[in-house]
C-alpha positions in Angstrom: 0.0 0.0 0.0 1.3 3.6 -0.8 1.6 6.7 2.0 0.6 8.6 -1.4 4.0 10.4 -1.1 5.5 7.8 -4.0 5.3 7.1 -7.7 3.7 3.9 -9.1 4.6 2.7 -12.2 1.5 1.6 -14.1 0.9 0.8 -18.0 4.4 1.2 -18.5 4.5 5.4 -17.0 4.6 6.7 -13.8 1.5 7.6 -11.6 2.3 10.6 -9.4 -0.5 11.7 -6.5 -0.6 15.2 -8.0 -1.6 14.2 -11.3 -4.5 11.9 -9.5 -5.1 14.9 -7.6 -5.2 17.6 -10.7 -7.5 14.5 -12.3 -10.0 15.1 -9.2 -10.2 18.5 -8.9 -11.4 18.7 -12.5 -13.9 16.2 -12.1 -14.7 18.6 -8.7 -14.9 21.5 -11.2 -16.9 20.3 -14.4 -19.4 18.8 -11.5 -19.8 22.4 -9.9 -20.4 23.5 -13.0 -23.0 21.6 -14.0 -21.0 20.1 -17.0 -22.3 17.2 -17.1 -21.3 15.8 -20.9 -17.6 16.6 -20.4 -17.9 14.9 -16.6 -19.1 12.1 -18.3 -16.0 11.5 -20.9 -14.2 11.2 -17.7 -15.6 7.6 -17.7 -13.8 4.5 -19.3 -16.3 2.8 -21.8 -18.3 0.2 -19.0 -17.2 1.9 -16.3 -19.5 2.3 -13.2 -20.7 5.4 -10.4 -21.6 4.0 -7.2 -22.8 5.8 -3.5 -23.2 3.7 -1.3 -25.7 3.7 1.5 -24.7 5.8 4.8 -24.7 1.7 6.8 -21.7 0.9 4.2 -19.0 -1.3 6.1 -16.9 -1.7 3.0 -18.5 -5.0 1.4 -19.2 -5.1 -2.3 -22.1 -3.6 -3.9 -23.3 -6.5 -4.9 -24.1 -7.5 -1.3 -24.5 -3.8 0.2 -27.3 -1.2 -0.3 -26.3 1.9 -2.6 -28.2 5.1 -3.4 -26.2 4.6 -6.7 -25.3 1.7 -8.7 -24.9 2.5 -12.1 -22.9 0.7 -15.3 -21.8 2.8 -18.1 -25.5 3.5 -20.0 -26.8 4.1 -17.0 -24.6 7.4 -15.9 -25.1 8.1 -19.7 -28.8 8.2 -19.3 -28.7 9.6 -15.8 -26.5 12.8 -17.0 -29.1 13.1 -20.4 -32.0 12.9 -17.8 -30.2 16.0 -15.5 -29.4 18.2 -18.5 -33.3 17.3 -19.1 -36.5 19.7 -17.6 -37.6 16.0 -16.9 -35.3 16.4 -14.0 -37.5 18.5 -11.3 -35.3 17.4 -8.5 -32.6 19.7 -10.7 -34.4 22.0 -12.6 -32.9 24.2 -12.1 -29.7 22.4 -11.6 -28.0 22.3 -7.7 -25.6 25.1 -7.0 -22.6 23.1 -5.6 -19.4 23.6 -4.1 -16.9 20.5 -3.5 -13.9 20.4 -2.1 -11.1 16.9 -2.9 -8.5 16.8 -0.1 -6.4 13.6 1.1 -5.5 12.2 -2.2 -3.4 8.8 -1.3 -2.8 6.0 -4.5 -3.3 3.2 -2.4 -2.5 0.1 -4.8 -1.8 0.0 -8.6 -1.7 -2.8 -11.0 -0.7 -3.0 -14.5 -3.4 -0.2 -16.1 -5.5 1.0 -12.9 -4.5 2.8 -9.9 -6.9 2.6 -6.9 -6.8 5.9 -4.8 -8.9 7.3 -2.0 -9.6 10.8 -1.5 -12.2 12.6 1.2 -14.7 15.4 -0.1 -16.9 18.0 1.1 -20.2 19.0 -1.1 -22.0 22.1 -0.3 -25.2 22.0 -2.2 -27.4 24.8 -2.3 -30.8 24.4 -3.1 -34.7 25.7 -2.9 -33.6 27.7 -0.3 -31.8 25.0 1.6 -28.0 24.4 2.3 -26.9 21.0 2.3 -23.7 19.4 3.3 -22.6 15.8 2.6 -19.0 14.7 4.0 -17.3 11.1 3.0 -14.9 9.6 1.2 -14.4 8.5 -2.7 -12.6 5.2 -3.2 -11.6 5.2 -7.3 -10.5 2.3 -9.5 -9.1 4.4 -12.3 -7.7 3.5 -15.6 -4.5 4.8 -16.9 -4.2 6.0 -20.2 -1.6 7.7 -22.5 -4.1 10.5 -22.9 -4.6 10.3 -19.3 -7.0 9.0 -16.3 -10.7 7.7 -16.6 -13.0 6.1 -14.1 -13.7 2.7 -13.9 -15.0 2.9 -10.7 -16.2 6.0 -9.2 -17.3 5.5 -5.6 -18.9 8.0 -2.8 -18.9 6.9 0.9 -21.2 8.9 2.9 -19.5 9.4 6.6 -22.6 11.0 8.0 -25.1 8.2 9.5 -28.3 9.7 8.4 -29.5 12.1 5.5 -31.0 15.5 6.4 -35.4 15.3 4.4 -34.5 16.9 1.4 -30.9 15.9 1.2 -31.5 14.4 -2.3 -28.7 12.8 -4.2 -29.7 13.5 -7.5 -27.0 16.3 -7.9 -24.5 13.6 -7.9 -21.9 13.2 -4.9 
């Protein structure tokens, strides 16, 4: 396991925390502004979104509850629906505010890197200010062009969800 202070080697060039961390503070950036299409190239072809449920104790989503469990045509059709008026629960879309800190590359392989990284979303909304707190646990794939997602997964740390706390802004 890495502290996150060295340099993997995967796919044949090195992996280096800051360019993980520049890779998530875009995807922090295109989500606050509500730029959904480009968010979405940031996906590897069948890759998958997952949040799981505030009870998660780490076992698969296969076996655990999730508020999110989506394959690749799935986020496709979720971020169509959102840029949608079909989408009351964002229509107007969520002002948001996220903030990525803690970056560590925790294991690589021979084309992925797995990292961790905690986050902060403010969400405004109808009036309402929102906060959600947890942690992202990433399986992503190394390219020559760079970095996609093949597993993008939230962790709520709070136990419960505040009514009207929806999700539908995407963590």
């Amino acid at each position: 396991m890495s502290t996150g202070h060295r340099e993997d080697v995967v796919g044949g060039r090195t992996i280096t925390r800051p360019e993980v961390e520049d890779f998530l503070y875009r995807e922090a950036q295109l989500l606050d502004e509500w730029r959904l299409d480009e968010w979405f190239t940031l996906f590897e072809e069948g890759g998958r979104l997952e949040v799981a449920t505030t009870d998660w104790k780490g076992w698969d989503s296969s076996s655990a509850g999730s508020f999110m469990c989506d394959d690749y045509d799935l986020i496709r059709a979720r971020v169509k629906r959102l840029k949608s008026r079909k989408a009351h629960a964002e229509n107007p879309h969520s002002r948001t505010h996220r903030m990525v800190s803690n970056v560590l590359i925790l294991e690589q392989g021979e084309s992925t890197v797995w990292v961790a990284a905690n986050f902060i979303v403010h969400r405004y909304r109808d009036g309402g200010t929102y906060t959600y707190v947890g942690r992202y646990e990433h399986v992503l794939l190394v390219e020559d062009d760079g970095l996609r997602f093949r597993l993008r997964r939230a962790i709520p740390a709070m136990e419960t969800m505040d009514a009207g706390a929806r999700l539908s802004f995407i963590l």
